[in-house]
N, C-alpha and C positions, 0 to 999 in steps of 0.2 A: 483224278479226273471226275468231274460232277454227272451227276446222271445223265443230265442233256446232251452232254457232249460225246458218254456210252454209247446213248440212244442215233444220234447223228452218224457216230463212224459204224455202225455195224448194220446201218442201213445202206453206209456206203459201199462198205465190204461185203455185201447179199447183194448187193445191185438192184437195191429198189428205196420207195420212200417211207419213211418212219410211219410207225402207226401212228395216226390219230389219235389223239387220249380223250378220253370223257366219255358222259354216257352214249350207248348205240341208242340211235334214231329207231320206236317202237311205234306200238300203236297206242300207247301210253305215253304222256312225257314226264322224262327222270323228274322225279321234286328235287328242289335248289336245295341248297343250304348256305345256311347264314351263323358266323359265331363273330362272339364280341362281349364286350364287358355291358351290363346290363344299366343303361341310365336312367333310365325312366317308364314304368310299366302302370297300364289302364286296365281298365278288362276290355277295350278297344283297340289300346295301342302299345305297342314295345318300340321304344328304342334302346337300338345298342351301339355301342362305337368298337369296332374293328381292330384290327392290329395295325390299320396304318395311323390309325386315328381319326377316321370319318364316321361319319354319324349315318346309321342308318336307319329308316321308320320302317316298322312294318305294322301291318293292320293284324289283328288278332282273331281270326275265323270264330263265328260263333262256335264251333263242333270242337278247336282248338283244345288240346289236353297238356298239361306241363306234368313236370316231373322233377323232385328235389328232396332225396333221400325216400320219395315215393311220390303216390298222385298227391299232387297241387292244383289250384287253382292259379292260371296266367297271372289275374292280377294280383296276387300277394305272393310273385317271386322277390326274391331281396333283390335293392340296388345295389349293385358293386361286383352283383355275383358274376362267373364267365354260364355264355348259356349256347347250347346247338340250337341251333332251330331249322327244323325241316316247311320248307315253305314248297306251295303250291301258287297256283293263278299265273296267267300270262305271261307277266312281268315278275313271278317269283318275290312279290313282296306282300304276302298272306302268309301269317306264323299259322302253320298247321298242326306241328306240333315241338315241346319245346322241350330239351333237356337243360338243367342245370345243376354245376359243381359235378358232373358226373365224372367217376373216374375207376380206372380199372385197377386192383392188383393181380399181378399175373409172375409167379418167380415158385421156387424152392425156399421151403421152411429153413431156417438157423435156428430158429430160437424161438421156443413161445416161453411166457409168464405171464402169472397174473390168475385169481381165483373166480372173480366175477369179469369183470372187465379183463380183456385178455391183450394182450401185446405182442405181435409177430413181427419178427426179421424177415423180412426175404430176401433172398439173391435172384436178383430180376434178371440178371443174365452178364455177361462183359459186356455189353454194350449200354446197359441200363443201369449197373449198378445195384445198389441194393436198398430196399424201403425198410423201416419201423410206421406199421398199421396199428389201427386198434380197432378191435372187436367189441361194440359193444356190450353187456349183458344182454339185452333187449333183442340182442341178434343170433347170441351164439350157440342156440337150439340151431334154431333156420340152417346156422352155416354149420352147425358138426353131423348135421343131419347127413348132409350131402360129403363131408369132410372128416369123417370119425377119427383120422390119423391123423391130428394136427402136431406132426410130431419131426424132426428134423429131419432131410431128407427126400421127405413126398411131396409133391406139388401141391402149388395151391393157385386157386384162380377165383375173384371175388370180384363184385361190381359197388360202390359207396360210391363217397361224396369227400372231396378236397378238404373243405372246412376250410377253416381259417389255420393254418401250422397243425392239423392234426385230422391226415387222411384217415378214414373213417370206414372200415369193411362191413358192407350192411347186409348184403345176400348173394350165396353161392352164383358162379357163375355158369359152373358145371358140375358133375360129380365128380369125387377125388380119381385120378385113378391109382389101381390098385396096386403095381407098382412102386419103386422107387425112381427122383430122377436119373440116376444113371443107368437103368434098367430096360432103357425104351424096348418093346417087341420089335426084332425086326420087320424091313415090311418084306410082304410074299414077293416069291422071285417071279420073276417074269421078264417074257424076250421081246416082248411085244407090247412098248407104251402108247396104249393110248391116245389117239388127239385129244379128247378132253379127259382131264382125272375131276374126279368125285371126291367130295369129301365133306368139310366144313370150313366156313368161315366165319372170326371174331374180327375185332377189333381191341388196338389200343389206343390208349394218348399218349404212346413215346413218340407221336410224331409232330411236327411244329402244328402251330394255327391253323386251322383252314389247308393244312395241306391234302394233296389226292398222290397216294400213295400206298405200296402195300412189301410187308415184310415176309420173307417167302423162305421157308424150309430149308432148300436142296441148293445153297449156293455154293460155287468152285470155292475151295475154301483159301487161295490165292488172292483169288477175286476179291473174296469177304473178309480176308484179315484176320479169319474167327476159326479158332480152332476145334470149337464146338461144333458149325455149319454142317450140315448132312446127316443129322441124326431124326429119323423121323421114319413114323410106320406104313406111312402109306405108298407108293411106287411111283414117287415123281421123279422128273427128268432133272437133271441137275442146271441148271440157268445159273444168270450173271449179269449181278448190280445192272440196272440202265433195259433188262430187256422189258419189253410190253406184254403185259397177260390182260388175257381176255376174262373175267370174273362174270359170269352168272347165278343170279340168286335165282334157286331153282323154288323157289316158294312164289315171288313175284313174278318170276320172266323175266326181268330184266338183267341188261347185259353193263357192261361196263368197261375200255381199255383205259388200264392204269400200270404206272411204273413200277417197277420193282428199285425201290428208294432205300431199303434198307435189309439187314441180315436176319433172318425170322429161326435161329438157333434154339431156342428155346421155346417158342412154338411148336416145332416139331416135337418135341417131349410130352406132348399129348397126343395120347392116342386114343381120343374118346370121339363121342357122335352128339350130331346136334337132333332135336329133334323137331323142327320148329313145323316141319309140314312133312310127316311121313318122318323115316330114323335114315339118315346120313350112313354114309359110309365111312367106318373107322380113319379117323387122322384128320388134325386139321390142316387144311395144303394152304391157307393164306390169311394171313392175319391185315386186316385193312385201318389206314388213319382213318377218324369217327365220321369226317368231311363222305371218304368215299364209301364207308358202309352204310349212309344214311342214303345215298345218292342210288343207292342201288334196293333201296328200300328195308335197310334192315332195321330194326330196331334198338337202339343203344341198350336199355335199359331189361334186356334179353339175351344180349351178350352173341349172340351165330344164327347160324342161319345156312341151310343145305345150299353150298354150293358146287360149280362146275367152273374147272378154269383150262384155259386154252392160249396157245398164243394169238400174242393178240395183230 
């Protein structure tokens, strides 16, 4: 059963109407996003063409900053590349700001090699499968900084660049934790959950295009098919594919109802803090497609962002 149809029967069986999804109405309005393969870029104008295959133009704010394995310049993004862009104005067709080839690694070490130039396996989880990254020398101060145990076992979580056939780990995402993955802390017991839990939010790209969605720790593990689901340090409630959570970036203010599209098993496995406005509270409770962490104003290229989730 597809999420929509989750979402429809268990609003029918509570006896009310489905949440709403998208951003909550602020005294702010959410910035758009926009992704697509990059056809043509000015220092005035981007176009990109979409996943349906429509072309879209947007104007290039003078203030405009891109991003492509670091700061860029809008106009000397490559064509061909795929690119986020965070848009502002009206009509939401003002690139305000633009990621491109951005991409996460986020799993458990197998395997490194390699002396200067390093090469890691990871096991991104049953549902993802497993990557071969490379490190380049140029990076691997930056990332062992944060990561001194790049050794099988321990987690690892990175932010690079797609490349052409040869994803690319450019700089920590987080610190390691200290741990191994089968080791998670449990989380504190408690009789009494909370309306909203605290914690942190990331994102990834294991989700389609342009999707708004988010992968969530605590699922029935019936529900989820994963017999990993439920491992995580923080005291969330245990929920189920299709339902709606209410996600607050508690750095911005803004709010946001989005589905719960997918099994976030392997996010739970970290039990670390964001620190992006003031220090989070340990565990990350939601990992977001990059569509609805930008929409809520996070930054890609930063990786979390304090947040507060609730139903939605």
């Amino acid at each position: 059963m597809n999420v929509e149809r989750r979402r429809a029967r268990a609003a029918a069986v509570l006896g009310r109407q489905p949440a709403s999804l998208g951003p909550v109405p602020g005294e702010r309005p959410a910035p758009g996003v926009v992704t697509g393969e990059i056809r043509d870029v000015s220092p005035h104008l981007l176009v990109l063409e979409n996943a349906d295959g429509d072309e879209v133009r947007l104007v290039i704010a003078p203030w405009a900053t891109a991003w492509h394995g670091g700061d860029a310049a809008p106009a000397d993004l490559p064509l061909g590349a795929r690119a986020i862009v965070r848009t502002a104005g009206e009509y939401g067709r003002v690139a305000d700001r633009i990621w491109v080839d951005i991409t996460r690694f986020t799993g458990k070490i197998l395997r490194v090699h390699g002396t200067r130039d390093l090469t890691v396996e990871l096991d991104c989880g049953p549902h993802r499968g497993r990557r071969t990254i490379t490190i380049p020398y140029r990076a691997t101060g930056r990332i062992q900084v944060r990561y001194p145990r790049l050794e099988p076992g321990y987690l690892f979580d990175a932010i690079g660049t797609l490349g052409k056939g040869n994803p690319t780990a450019l700089f920590p995402a987080a610190s390691q934790p200290p741990y191994r993955a089968d080791a998670v802390p449990a989380p504190p017991l408690t009789y009494d959950v909370p309306s909203v839990q605290v914690g942190s939010a990331v994102w990834s790209d294991a989700f389609d295009e342009d999707e708004r969605g988010a992968a969530y720790p605590r699922l029935e593990r019936s529900d989820a098919e994963c017999d990993q689901v439920g491992v995580t340090c923080a005291a969330l409630p245990y929920l189920a594919l299709g339902s709606a959570l209410r996600v607050e970036n508690q750095c911005t203010g803004r709010s946001a109802v989005v589905p719960i599209v997918a099994c976030g098993c392997l996010t739970g496995r970290f039990c670390d803090r964001c620190v992006e406005c003031g220090t989070s509270e340990r565990g990350r409770i939601v990992e977001l497609s990059p569509a609805s962490f930008v929409e809520l104003g996070g930054e890609l290229s930063r990786g979390c962002f304090n947040a507060g989730i609730g139903l939605g």
